[in-house]
N, C-alpha and C positions, 0 to 999 in steps of 0.2 A: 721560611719554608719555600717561599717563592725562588726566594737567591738559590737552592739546595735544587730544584728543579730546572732549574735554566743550567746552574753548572751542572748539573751530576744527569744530562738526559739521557743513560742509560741504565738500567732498573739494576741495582747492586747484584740481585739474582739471574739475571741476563748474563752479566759481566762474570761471576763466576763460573755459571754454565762454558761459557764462552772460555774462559781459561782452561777448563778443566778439558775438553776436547782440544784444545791447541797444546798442550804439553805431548801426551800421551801420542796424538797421532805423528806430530812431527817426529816421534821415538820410532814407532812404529815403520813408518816410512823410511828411516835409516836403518832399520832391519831387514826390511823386505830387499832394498838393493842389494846385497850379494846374492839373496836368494834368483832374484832375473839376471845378474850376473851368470851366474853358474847354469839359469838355465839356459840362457841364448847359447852359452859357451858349449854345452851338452848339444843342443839342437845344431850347431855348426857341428860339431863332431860329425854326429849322425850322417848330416851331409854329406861332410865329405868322406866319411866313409865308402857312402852310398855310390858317389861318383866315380871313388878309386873303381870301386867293386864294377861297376857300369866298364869305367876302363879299360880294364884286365878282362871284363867279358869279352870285348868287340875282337879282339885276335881271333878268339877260338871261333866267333859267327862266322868272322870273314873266313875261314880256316876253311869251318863247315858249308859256305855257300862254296868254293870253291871245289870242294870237293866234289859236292853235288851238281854242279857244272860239269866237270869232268866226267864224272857218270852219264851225263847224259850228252855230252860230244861222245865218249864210248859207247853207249850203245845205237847214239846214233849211227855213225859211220857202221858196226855188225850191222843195224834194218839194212841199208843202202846196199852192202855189200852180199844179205840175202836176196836185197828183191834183183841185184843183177843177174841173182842166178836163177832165181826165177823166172824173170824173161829169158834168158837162157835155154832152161827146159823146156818155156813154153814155145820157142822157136823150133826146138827138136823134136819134138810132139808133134807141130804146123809141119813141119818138114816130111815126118814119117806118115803123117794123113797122108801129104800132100801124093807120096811116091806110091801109099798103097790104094788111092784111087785115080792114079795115071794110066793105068793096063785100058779102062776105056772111057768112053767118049760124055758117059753118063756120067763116069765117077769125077773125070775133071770137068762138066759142068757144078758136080756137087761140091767141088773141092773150090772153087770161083765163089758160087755163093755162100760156102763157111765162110769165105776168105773176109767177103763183104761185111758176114752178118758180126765173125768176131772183129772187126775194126770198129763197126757200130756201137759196141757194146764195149770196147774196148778190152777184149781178151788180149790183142797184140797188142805191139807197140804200129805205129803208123807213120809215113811220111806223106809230104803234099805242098802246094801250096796255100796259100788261105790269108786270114787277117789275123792280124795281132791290136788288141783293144788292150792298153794300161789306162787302168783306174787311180788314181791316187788322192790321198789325204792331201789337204789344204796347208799350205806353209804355217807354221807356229806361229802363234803371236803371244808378245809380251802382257803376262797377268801376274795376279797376285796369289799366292800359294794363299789356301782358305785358314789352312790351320795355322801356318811359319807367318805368314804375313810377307814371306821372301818373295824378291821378282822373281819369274820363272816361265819358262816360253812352254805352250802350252796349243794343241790345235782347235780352233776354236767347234762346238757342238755340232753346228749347222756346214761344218766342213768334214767330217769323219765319214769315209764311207762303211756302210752300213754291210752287213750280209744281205739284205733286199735288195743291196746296190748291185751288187756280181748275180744276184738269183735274176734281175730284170735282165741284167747285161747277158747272161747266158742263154736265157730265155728264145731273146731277140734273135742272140746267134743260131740257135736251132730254128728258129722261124725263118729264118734268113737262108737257110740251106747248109749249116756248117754239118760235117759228116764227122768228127772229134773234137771236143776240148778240155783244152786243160785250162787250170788255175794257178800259178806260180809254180808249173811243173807236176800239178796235183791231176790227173787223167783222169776225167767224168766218166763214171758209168750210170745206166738206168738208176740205178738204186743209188746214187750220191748224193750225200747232203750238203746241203752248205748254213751253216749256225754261227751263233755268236754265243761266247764261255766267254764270261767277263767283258775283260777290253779286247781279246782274240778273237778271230771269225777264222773257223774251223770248215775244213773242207773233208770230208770223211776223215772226221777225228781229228786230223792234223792238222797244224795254224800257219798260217799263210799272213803275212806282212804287206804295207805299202811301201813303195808301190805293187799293184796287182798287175800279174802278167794274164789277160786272157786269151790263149792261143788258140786259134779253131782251124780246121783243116778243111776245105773244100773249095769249089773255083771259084776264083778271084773275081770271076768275068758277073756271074751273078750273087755270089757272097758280098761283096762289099759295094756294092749300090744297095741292093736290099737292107744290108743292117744300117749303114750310112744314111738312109731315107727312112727309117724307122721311125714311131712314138720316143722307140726309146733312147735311141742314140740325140735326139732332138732336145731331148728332157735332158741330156747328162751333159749337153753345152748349154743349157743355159742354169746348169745347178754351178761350172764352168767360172761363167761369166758373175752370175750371183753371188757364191759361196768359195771360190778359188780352189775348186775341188777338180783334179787333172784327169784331163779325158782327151786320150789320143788313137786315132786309127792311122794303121803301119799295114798294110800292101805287101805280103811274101809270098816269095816264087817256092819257099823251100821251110819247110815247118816240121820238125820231128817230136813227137809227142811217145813218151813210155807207155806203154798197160798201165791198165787201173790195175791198183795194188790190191784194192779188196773185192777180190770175183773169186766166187763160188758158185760151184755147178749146183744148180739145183735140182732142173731136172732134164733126163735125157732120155732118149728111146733106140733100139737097133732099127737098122731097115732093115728089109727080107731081103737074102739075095739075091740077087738077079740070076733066072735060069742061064743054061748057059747059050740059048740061042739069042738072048739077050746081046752078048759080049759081040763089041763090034770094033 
């Protein structure tokens, strides 16, 4: 019995447990492979179906981006080609004030200071000389795309200028004595805003790119020591120097700036005529 335990140490009922699960499964397992066969084979399909399908889309997107481009090069150029006529009208308007308060001496005082209060406000369009301040974003630098993992040049955070950047910059300039400005050709009035929609910084609605043009109208002689010796102009060479974010003052004899595009009369009043021993 001893001899039968030394050779036979595995319990007869072990051993044919053990048989009976090693037949059947090794069967089993040569069943199941065609079955994962045919599924990978399915699951590829699928793919590439998918991919064709992905494919054959991307013409029709680009089609459709395309198009939508074109739409809006179209009706940009119609805006542009209204608002010239708009200033337009509003010159022949300025004109016919101008001739029907010429007869006297009162009317072309009144006619001098409309003249002022609409450049102020920017009803006309304006000429002068003044400063020109470009703001600009920081040179790109190489990063890594978060999602793609791809290189990709990219401007870094603390280099993007802001809309608080042009709202200080503008600020300055009217503290500084500027009598018009514009923003990449964008003409400030009272009521303009200047925002940020997404990654754009919107100047009454419209979006405005770097570099930023800020043009302002008024003399040279005290406009640009004023804004030049400013907080703020100080602050934006050393954001400059820190941040690689461009800041430059330009000196012009000759600045021509459009009407603000969205002026609306609000409100207005007649004068009483002037008797006629008035007329001088």
């Amino acid at each position: 019995m001893l001899a039968s335990l030394l050779e036979d140490t595995l319990d007869p009922a072990y051993a044919e447990a053990a048989a009976r699960r090693g037949g059947p499964d090794d069967g089993s397992r040569s069943q199941r492979l065609p079955q994962v066969i045919v599924g990978v084979l399915v699951m590829g399909l699928i793919l590439g179906i998918a991919y064709t399908d992905t494919r054959a889309e991307a013409p029709s997107s680009e089609r459709a981006r395309l198009a939508l481009l074109a739409d809006v090069q179209r009706d940009s150029a119609r805006s542009a080609q209204l608002q010239d006529r708009l200033e337009d009208l509003r010159m022949e308007v300025a004109e016919a004030v101008d001739a029907a308060l010429a007869s006297t001496e009162d009317g072309r005082e009144q006619s001098e200071l409309v003249r002022q209060l609409e450049a102020a406000t920017g009803v006309l369009a304006v000429e002068g000389p003044g400063l020109v301040v470009t703001v600009s974003d920081a040179a790109p630098e190489e990063a890594l795309d978060p999602v793609t993992g791809d290189a990709v040049e990219a401007v870094p955070e603390a280099g993007l200028v802001l809309d608080i950047d042009l709202q200080a910059v503008v600020n300055a300039l009217w503290a500084a004595g500027a009598e018009a400005i514009a923003i990449d050709g964008q003409r400030l009035a009272p009521t303009s805003s200047i925002r940020t929609a997404g990654e754009a910084i919107l100047v009454d609605f419209r979006p405005v790119s770097s570099p930023y043009l800020v043009e302002s109208i008024g003399d040279p002689d005290v406009l640009v020591p004023r804004f030049a010796g400013s907080e703020t102009a100080a602050r934006y060479d050393a954001y400059r120097q820190l941040y690689g974010i461009g800041f430059e003052l330009l000196r012009s004899e000759r600045i021509s700036l459009a009407a603000a595009t969205d002026y609306d009369l609000r409100y207005a009043h007649g004068s009483a005529p002037p008797s006629v021993g008035e007329n001088k």
